[in-house]
C-alpha positions in Angstrom: 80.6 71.1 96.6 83.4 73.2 94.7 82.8 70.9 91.6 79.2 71.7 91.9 79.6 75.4 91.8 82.6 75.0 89.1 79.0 73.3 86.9 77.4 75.8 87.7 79.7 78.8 87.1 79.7 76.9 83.2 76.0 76.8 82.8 75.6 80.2 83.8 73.8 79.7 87.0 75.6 82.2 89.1 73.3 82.7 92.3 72.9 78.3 92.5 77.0 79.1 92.3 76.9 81.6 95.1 75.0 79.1 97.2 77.0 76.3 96.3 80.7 78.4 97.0 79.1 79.7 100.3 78.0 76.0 101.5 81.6 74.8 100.9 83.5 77.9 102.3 81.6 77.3 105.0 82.4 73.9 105.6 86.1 74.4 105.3 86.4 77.9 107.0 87.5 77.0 110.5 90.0 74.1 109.2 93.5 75.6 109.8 95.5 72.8 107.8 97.0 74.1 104.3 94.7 72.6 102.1 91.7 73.9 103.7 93.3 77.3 103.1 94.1 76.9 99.5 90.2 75.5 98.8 89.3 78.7 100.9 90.9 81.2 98.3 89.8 79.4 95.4 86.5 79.4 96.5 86.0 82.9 97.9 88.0 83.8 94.3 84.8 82.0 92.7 81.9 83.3 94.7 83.3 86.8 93.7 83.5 85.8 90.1 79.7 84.5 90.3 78.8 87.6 92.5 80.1 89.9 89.0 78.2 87.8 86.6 75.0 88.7 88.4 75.9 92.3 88.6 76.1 92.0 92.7 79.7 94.3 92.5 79.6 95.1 96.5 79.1 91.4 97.6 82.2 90.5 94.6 84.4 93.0 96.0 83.1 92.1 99.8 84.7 88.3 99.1 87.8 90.2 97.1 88.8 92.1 99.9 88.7 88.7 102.3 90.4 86.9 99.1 93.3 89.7 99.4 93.3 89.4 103.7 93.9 86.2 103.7 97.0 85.9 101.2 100.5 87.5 101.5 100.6 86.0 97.8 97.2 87.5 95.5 96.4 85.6 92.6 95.8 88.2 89.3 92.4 87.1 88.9 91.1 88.3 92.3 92.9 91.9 91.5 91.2 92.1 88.3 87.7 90.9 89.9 88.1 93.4 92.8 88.9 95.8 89.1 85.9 94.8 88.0 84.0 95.1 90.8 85.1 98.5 91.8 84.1 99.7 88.0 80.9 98.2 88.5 80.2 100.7 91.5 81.6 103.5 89.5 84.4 103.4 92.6 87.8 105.2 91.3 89.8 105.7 94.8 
């Protein structure tokens, strides 16, 4: 399913993305092992990348924020998408 969206994220299809990302974080969200967790981040990291390409700046900083509660460890791209995001909705606190 993450491969899917990944296509999709390259042909520009954003919301088939979203769907995509949100039927796999779904599917992995209640696994505790480590893997499951690391899949988790990368795809909550893409669903707000798709969610800014569509101009949808709440629901990207929305999957941000849970990027950023689940990690002691943030990777740059999510800080620069929740950026991004908080720009989008003219949000400068």
């Amino acid at each position: 399913m993450k491969v899917e969206g990944n296509t999709y994220i390259k042909d520009k299809k954003y919301s088939k993305a979203i769907n995509t990302y949100t039927e796999a974080y779904n599917f992995v969200v209640n696994d505790p092992s480590a893997r499951a967790q690391e899949l988790k981040l990368s795809i909550v990291s893409n669903l707000a990348l798709a969610a800014l390409n569509i101009n949808e700046y709440k629901l990207a900083l929305t999957w941000c924020d849970m990027h950023l509660e689940q990690t002691i460890d943030p990777n740059i791209k999510i800080i620069y998408r929740r950026a991004s995001a908080n720009k989008g909705l003219i949000n400068w606190e």
